[in-house]
Backbone bond lengths (Angstrom), bond angles and torsions (degrees), N, CA, C in turn:
res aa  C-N    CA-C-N  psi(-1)  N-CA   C-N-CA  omega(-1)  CA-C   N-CA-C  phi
1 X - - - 1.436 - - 1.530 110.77 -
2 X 1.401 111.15 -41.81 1.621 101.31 174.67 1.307 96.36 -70.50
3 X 0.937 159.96 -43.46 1.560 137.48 -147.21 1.886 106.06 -73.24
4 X 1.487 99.13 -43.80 1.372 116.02 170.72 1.714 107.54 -32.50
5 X 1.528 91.67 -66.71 1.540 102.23 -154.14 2.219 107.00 -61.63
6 X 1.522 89.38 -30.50 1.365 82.64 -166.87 1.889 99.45 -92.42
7 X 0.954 122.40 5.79 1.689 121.84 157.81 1.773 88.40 -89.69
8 X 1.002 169.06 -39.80 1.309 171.05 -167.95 1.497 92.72 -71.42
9 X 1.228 117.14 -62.03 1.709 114.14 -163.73 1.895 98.79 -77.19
10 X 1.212 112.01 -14.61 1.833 84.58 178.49 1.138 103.22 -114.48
11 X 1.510 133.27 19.69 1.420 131.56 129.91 1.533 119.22 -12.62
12 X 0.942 89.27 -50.41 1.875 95.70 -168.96 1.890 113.68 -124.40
13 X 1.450 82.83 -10.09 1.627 86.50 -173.99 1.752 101.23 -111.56
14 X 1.338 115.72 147.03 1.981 126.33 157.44 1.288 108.64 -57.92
15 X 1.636 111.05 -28.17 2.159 100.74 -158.94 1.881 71.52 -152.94
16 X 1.336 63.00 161.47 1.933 96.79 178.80 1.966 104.23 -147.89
17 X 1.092 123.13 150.38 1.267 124.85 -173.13 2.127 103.34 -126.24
18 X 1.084 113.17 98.56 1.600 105.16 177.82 1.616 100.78 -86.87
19 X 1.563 85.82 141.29 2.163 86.43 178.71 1.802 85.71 -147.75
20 X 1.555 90.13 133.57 1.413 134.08 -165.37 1.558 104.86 -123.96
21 X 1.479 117.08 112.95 1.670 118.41 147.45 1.443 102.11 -44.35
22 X 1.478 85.99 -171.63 1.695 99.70 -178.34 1.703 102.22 -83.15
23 X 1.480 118.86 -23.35 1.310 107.14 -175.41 1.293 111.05 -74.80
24 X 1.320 128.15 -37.81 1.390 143.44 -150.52 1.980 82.81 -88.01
25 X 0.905 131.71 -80.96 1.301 146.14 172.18 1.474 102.01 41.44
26 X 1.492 94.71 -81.14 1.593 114.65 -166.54 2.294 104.00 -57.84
27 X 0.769 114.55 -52.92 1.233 141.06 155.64 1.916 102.48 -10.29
28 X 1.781 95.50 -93.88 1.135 99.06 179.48 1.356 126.72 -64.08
29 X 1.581 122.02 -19.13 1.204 119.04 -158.38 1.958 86.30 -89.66
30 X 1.487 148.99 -40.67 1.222 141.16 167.56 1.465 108.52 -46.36
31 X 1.679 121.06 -26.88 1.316 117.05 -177.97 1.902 115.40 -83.51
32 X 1.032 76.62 -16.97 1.767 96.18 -173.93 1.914 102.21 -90.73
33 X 1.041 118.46 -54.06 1.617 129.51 142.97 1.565 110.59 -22.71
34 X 1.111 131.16 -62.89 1.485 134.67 -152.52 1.304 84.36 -78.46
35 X 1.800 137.85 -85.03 1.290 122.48 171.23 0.799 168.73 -28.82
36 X 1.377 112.67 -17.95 1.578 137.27 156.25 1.527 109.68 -81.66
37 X 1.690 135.25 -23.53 1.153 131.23 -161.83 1.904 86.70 -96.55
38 X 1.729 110.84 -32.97 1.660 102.60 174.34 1.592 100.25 -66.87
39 X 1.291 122.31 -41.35 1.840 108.23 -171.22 1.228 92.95 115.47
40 X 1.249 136.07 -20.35 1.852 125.06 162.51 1.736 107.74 -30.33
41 X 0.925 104.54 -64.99 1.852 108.07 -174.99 1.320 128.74 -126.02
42 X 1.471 140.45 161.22 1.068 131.36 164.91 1.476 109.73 -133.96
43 X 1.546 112.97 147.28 1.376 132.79 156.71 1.885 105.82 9.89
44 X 1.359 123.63 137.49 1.529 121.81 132.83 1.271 107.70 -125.14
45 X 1.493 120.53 -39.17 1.239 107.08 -152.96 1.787 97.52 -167.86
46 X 1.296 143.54 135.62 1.054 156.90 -155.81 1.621 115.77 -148.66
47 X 1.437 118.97 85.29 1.435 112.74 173.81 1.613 110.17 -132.12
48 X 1.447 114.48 -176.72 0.984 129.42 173.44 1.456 127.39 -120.13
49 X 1.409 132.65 148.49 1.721 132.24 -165.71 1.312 100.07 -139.24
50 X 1.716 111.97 126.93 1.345 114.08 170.80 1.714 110.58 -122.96
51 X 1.246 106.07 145.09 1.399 103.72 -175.22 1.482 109.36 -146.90
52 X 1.160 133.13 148.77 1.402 152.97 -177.12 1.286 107.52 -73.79
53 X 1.114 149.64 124.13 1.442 154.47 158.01 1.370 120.19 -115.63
54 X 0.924 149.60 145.26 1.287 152.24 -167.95 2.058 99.54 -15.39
55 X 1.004 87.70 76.26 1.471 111.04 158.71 1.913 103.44 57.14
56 X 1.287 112.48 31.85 1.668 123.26 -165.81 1.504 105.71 -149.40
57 X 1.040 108.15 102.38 1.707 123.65 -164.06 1.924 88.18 -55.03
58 X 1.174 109.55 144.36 2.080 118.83 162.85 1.291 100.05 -114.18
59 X 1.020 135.93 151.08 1.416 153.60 142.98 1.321 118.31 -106.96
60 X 1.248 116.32 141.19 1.605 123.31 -169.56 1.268 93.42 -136.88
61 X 1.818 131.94 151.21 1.886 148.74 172.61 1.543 82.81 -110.01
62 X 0.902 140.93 111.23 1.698 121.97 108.30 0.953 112.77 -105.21
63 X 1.866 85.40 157.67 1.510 125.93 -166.09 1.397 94.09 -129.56
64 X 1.033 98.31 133.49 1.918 128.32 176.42 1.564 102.55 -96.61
65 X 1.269 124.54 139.92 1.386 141.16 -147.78 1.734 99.05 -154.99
66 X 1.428 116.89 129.45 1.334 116.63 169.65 2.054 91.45 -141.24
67 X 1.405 100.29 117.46 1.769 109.56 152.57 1.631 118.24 6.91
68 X 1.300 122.92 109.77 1.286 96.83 -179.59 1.620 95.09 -116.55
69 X 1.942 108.40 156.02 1.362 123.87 -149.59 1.614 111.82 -48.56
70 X 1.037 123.59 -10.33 1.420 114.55 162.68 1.690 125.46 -94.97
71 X 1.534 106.88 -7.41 1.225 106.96 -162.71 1.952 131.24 -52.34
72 X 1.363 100.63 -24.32 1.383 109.97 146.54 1.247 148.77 -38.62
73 X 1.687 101.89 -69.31 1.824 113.81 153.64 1.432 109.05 -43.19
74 X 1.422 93.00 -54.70 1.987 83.77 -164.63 1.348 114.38 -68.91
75 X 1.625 121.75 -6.80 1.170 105.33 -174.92 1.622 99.18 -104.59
76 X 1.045 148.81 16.71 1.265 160.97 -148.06 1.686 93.96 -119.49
77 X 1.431 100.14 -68.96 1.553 125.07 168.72 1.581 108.55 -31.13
78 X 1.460 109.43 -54.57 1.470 110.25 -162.77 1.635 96.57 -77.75
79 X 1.153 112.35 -53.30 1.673 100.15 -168.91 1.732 127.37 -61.68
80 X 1.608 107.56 -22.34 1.296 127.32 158.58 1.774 94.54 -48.23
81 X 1.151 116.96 -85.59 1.152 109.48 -156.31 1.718 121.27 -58.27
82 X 1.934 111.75 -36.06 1.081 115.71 158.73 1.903 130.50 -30.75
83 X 1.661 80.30 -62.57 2.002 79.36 165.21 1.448 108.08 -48.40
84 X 1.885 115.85 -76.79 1.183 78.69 -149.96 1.875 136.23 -70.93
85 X 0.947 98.20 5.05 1.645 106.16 161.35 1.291 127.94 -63.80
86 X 1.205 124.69 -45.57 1.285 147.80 153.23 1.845 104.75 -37.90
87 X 1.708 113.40 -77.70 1.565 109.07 160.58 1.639 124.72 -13.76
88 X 2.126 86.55 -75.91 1.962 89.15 172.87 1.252 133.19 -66.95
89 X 1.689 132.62 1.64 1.151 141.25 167.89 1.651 109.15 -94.46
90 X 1.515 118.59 -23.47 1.587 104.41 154.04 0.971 129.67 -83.44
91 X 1.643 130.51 -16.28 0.978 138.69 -174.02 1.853 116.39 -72.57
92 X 1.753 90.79 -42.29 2.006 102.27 165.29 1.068 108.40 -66.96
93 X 1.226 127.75 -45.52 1.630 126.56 167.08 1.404 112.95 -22.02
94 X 1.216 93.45 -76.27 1.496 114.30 -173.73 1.626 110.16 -59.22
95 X 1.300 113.79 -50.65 1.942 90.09 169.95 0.918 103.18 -63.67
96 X 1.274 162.85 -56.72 1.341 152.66 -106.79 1.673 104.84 -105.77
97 X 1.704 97.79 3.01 1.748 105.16 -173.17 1.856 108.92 -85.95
């Protein structure tokens, strides 16, 4: 689902920013991993934020994200194929009624 959302957010956007607690962390940062190794995005910027909350330190990862030079094709690519899967999963639907 993150990988989804952040090919969804640079639809329209150059940079996208993912921010992860410490639980989520590990999570987003393999999702953020997987996209850069397809060529959807690359690296800007990678830090960390800690803050005090009712007396219980938070830590937050963001990662800064800018389009990487194919990210177009590939996303063109993916939704082509998305439909037609989508098609053959209504279509079993539909016999199977």
């Amino acid at each position: 689902q993150i990988q989804y959302l952040v090919r969804e957010g640079l639809k329209n956007s150059e940079s996208i920013d993912v921010s992860a607690v410490t639980k989520s962390a590990p999570a987003a940062t393999r999702a953020v991993e997987h996209l850069i190794k397809l060529g959807y995005v690359v690296y800007k910027n990678v830090q960390t934020d800690t803050s005090i909350i009712n007396n219980s330190r938070r830590t937050r990862l963001i990662i800064s994200l800018s389009k990487g030079s194919d990210y177009q094709r590939l996303y063109d690519e993916n939704e082509e194929k998305r439909k037609k899967y989508q098609e053959q999963k209504s279509q079993q639907q539909q016999k199977s009624i």
